[in-house]
C-alpha positions as CSV (number, residue, x, y, z in Angstrom):
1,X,138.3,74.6,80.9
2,X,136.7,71.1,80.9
3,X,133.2,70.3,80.5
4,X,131.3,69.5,83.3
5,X,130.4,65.7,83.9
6,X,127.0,64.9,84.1
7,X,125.3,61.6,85.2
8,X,122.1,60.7,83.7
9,X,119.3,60.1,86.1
10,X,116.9,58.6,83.5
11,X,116.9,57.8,79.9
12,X,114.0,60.3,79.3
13,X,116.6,63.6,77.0
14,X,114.9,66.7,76.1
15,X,116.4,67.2,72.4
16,X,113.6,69.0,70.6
17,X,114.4,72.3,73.1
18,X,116.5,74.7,71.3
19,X,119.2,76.1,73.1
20,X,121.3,78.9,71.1
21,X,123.7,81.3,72.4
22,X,121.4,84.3,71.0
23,X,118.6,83.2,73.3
24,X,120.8,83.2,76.3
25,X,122.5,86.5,75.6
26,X,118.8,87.8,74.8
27,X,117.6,86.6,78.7
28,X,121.2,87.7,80.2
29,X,120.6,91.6,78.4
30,X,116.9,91.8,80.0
31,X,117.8,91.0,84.0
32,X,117.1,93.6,86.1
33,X,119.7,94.8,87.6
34,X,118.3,96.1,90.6
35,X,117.2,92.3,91.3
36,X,118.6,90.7,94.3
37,X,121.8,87.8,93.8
38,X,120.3,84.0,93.4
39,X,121.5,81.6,95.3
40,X,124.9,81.8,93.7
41,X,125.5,85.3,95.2
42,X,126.1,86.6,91.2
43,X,124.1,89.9,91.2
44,X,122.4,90.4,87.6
45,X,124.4,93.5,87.2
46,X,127.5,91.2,87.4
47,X,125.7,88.7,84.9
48,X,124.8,91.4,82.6
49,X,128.6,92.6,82.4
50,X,130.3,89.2,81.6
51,X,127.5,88.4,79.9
52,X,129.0,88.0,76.4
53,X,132.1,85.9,78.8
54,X,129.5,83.3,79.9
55,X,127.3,82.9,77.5
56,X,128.9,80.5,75.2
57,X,129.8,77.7,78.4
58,X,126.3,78.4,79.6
59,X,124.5,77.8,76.6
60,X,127.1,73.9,76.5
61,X,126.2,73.5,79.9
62,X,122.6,73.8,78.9
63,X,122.9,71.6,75.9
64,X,124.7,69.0,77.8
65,X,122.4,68.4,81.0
66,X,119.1,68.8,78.2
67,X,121.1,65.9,76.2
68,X,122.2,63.6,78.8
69,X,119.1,64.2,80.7
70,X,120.8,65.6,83.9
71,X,120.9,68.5,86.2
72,X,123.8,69.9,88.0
73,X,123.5,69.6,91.4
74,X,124.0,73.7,92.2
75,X,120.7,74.1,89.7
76,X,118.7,72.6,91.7
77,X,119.2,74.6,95.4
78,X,116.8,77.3,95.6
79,X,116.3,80.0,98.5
80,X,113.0,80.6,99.3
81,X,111.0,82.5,101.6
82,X,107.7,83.2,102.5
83,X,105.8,86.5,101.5
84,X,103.0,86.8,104.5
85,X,100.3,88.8,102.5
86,X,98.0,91.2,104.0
87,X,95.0,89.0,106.5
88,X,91.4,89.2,104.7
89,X,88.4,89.5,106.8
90,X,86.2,87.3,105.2
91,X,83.0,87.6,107.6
Protein backbone atom coordinates (compact mmCIF):
# COMPACT_ATOMS: atom_id res chain seq x y z
CA UNK A 1 0.00 0.00 0.00
CA UNK A 2 1.28 3.47 -1.04
CA UNK A 3 0.80 6.65 0.60
CA UNK A 4 -1.58 8.86 -0.64
CA UNK A 5 -0.35 11.98 -2.72
CA UNK A 6 -1.22 15.15 -1.42
CA UNK A 7 -0.89 18.57 -3.12
CA UNK A 8 -0.35 21.52 -0.99
CA UNK A 9 -2.89 24.25 -1.38
CA UNK A 10 -0.89 26.90 0.73
CA UNK A 11 2.27 27.03 2.60
CA UNK A 12 0.36 27.59 5.87
CA UNK A 13 1.36 23.40 7.85
CA UNK A 14 -0.28 22.63 11.08
CA UNK A 15 2.84 20.80 12.83
CA UNK A 16 2.30 21.71 16.45
CA UNK A 17 -1.13 19.22 16.34
CA UNK A 18 -0.25 15.96 17.79
CA UNK A 19 -1.46 13.13 15.96
CA UNK A 20 -0.72 9.59 17.75
CA UNK A 21 -2.10 6.33 16.92
CA UNK A 22 -3.43 6.12 20.73
CA UNK A 23 -5.67 9.16 20.21
CA UNK A 24 -7.18 7.76 17.11
CA UNK A 25 -7.76 4.29 18.48
CA UNK A 26 -9.20 6.21 21.70
CA UNK A 27 -11.99 8.26 19.18
CA UNK A 28 -12.41 4.97 16.99
CA UNK A 29 -13.37 2.83 20.61
CA UNK A 30 -15.93 5.69 21.69
CA UNK A 31 -18.32 5.81 18.25
CA UNK A 32 -21.52 4.96 18.76
CA UNK A 33 -22.49 2.23 17.06
CA UNK A 34 -25.97 2.83 16.66
CA UNK A 35 -24.86 6.16 14.65
CA UNK A 36 -25.86 6.33 11.10
CA UNK A 37 -22.75 5.61 8.07
CA UNK A 38 -20.94 9.08 7.04
CA UNK A 39 -20.68 9.84 3.81
CA UNK A 40 -18.39 6.94 3.10
CA UNK A 41 -21.18 4.43 3.81
CA UNK A 42 -18.61 2.80 6.82
CA UNK A 43 -21.14 2.27 9.72
CA UNK A 44 -19.17 2.99 13.15
CA UNK A 45 -19.85 -0.57 14.14
CA UNK A 46 -17.71 -1.52 11.01
CA UNK A 47 -15.07 1.23 12.14
CA UNK A 48 -15.00 0.04 15.67
CA UNK A 49 -14.21 -3.67 14.38
CA UNK A 50 -11.16 -2.97 12.12
CA UNK A 51 -10.34 -0.38 14.19
CA UNK A 52 -7.00 -1.61 15.40
CA UNK A 53 -6.60 -2.48 11.09
CA UNK A 54 -6.98 1.24 10.27
CA UNK A 55 -5.71 2.98 12.73
CA UNK A 56 -2.03 3.09 11.98
CA UNK A 57 -2.69 4.38 7.87
CA UNK A 58 -5.22 6.81 9.42
CA UNK A 59 -3.23 8.28 11.94
CA UNK A 60 -0.21 8.71 8.38
CA UNK A 61 -2.87 9.94 6.53
CA UNK A 62 -3.52 12.47 9.14
CA UNK A 63 0.04 13.42 9.66
CA UNK A 64 0.57 13.80 6.08
CA UNK A 65 -2.30 16.16 4.95
CA UNK A 66 -1.52 18.26 8.71
CA UNK A 67 2.28 18.34 7.23
CA UNK A 68 1.89 19.21 3.67
CA UNK A 69 -1.03 21.36 4.51
CA UNK A 70 -3.61 19.45 2.36
CA UNK A 71 -6.91 17.75 2.43
CA UNK A 72 -8.00 14.83 0.59
CA UNK A 73 -10.54 15.49 -1.54
CA UNK A 74 -13.21 12.65 0.03
CA UNK A 75 -12.68 14.68 3.57
CA UNK A 76 -14.13 17.36 2.51
CA UNK A 77 -17.79 16.09 1.02
CA UNK A 78 -20.28 16.21 3.64
CA UNK A 79 -24.10 15.14 3.64
CA UNK A 80 -26.22 17.42 5.30
CA UNK A 81 -29.72 17.96 5.92
CA UNK A 82 -31.89 20.14 7.54
CA UNK A 83 -33.56 19.43 10.95
CA UNK A 84 -37.00 21.66 10.80
CA UNK A 85 -37.46 22.37 14.64
CA UNK A 86 -40.73 22.79 16.23
CA UNK A 87 -42.52 26.69 15.03
CA UNK A 88 -42.48 29.16 18.13
CA UNK A 89 -45.32 31.49 18.64
CA UNK A 90 -43.64 34.43 19.45
CA UNK A 91 -46.76 36.92 19.90
Amino acid sequence: MSTPVLKPLCDAKLVDIEVSVDIIMKKLSSLKEDKAAGYDNLSPRLLKVIAVEIVYPVAMIFRKSLDSGSVPRDWRTANVSLLFKKEVDIR
